[in-house]
matplotlib code that plots the C-alpha trace (Angstrom):
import matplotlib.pyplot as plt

x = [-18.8, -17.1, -14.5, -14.7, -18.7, -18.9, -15.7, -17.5, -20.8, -19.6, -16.7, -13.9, -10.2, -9.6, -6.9, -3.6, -3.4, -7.2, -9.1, -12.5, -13.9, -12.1, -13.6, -17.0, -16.9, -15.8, -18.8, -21.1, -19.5, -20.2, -23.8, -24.4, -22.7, -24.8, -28.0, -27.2, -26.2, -29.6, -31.8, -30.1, -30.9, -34.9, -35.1, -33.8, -36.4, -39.0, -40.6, -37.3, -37.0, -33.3, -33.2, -36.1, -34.1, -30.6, -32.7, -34.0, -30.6, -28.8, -31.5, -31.3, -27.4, -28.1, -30.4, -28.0, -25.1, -26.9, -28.2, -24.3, -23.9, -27.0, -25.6, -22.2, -24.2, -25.6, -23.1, -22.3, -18.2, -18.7, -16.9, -18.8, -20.6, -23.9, -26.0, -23.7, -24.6, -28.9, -28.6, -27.0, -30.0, -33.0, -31.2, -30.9, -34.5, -35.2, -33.1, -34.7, -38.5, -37.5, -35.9, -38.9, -41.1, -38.6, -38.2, -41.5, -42.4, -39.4, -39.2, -37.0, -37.1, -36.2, -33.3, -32.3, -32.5, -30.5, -28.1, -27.6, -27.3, -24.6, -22.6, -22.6, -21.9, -18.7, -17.8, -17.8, -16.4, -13.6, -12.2, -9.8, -11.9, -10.9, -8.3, -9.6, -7.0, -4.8, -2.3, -2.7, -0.4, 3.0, 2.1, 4.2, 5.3, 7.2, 4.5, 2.6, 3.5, 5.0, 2.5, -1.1, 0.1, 2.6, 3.4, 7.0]
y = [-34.5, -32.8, -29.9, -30.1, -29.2, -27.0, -24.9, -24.5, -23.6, -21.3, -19.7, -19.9, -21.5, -24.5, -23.9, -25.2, -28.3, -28.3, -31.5, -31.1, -32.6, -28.7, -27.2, -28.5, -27.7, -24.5, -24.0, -25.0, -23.0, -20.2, -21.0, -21.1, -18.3, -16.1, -17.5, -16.5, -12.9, -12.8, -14.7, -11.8, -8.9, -9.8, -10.2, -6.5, -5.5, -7.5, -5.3, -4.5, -5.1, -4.9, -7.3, -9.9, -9.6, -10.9, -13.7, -14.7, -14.7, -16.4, -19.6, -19.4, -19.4, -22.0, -24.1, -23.6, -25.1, -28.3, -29.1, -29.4, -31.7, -33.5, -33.7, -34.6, -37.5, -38.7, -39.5, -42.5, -42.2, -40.9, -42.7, -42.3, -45.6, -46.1, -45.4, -42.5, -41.1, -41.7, -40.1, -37.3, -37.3, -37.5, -34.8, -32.4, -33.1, -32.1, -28.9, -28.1, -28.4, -26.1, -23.8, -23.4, -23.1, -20.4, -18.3, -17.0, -16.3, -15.8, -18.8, -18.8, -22.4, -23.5, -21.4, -22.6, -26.0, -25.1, -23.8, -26.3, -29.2, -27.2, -26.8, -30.1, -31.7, -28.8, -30.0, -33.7, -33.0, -30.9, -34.2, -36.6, -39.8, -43.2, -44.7, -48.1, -50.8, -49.0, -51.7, -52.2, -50.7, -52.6, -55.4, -55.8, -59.8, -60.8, -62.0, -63.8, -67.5, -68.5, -71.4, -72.3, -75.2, -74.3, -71.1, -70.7]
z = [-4.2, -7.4, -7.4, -11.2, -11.3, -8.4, -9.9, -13.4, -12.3, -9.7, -11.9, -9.8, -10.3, -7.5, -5.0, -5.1, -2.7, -1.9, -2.1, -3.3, 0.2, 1.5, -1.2, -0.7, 2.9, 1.9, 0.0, 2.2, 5.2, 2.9, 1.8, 5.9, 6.6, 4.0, 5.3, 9.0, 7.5, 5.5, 8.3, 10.8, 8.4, 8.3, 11.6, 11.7, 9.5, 7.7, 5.6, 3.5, 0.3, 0.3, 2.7, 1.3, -1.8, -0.2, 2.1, -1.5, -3.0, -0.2, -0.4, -4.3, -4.2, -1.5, -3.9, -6.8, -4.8, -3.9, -7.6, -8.4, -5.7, -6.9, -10.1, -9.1, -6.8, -10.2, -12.1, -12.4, -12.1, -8.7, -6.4, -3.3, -1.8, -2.9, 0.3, 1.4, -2.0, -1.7, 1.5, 0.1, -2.7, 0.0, 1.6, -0.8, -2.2, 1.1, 0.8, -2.5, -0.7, 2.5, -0.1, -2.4, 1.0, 2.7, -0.3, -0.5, 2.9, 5.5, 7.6, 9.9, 11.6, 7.6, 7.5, 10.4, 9.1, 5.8, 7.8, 10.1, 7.7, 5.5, 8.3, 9.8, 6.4, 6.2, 9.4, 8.2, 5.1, 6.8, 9.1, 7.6, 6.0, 7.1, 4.6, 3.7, 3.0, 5.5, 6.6, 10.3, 13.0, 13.8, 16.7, 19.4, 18.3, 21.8, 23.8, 20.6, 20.4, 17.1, 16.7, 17.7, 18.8, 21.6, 23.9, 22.6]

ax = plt.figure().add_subplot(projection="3d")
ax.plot(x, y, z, "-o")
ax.set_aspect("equal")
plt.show()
């Protein structure tokens, strides 16, 4: 998504040797993680205001995280293909609506949801991508004939 964005809105220096695919899945793991620790805290005790407080937080930090990738998504250098990057959109339009909807009223079938989709997007983001123009793997040429026309 972008490294560059994510790093200046969320004030903090990129890692040496860390592509921005680890550092978005980083930050996603992260947004997940602080939901589940919110999510767990009202289930403790729903009438805290300590607690509604950090659920509200964690979707807002959430939220925040997912506008830079929006933005990121937007610009028009990205490189990303086109329909990986409207998916991406819709999906965080959809983020934004769950969040508005969860923060005022503790949901806990839309946290789960949040949740869920940052961490299977970390875990995607966290494999190796295809490399495209890759040359192919070395073939075995002795039982290939050296013509179309003959065996030999």
């Amino acid at each position: 998504m972008s490294t560059d964005i994510y790093n200046k809105n969320m004030k903090t220096q990129p890692a040496q040797n860390v592509s921005s695919r680890d550092t978005d899945s980083r930050a996603l793991a992260a947004c997940a993680r602080r939901l589940d620790d919110a999510k767990r805290l009202m289930e403790s005790d729903l009438k805290s205001k300590e607690n509604l407080k950090l659920y509200g937080d964690a979707i807002r930090h959430n939220q925040r995280l997912w506008t830079i990738f929006q933005v990121a998504l937007s610009d028009p250098h990205n490189p990303l293909p086109h329909e990986l990057k409207i998916t991406l959109l819709n999906l965080s339009r959809y983020i934004d609506k769950a969040s508005f909807r969860a923060v005022g009223k503790y949901t806990p079938d839309v946290i789960d949801s949040l949740i869920n989709i940052n961490r299977i997007i970390a875990a995607g983001l966290s494999k190796e991508p295809p490399v495209e123009n890759m040359a192919p793997p070395p073939v075995d040429t002795r039982d290939i004939p050296t013509s179309l026309m003959t065996s030999a």
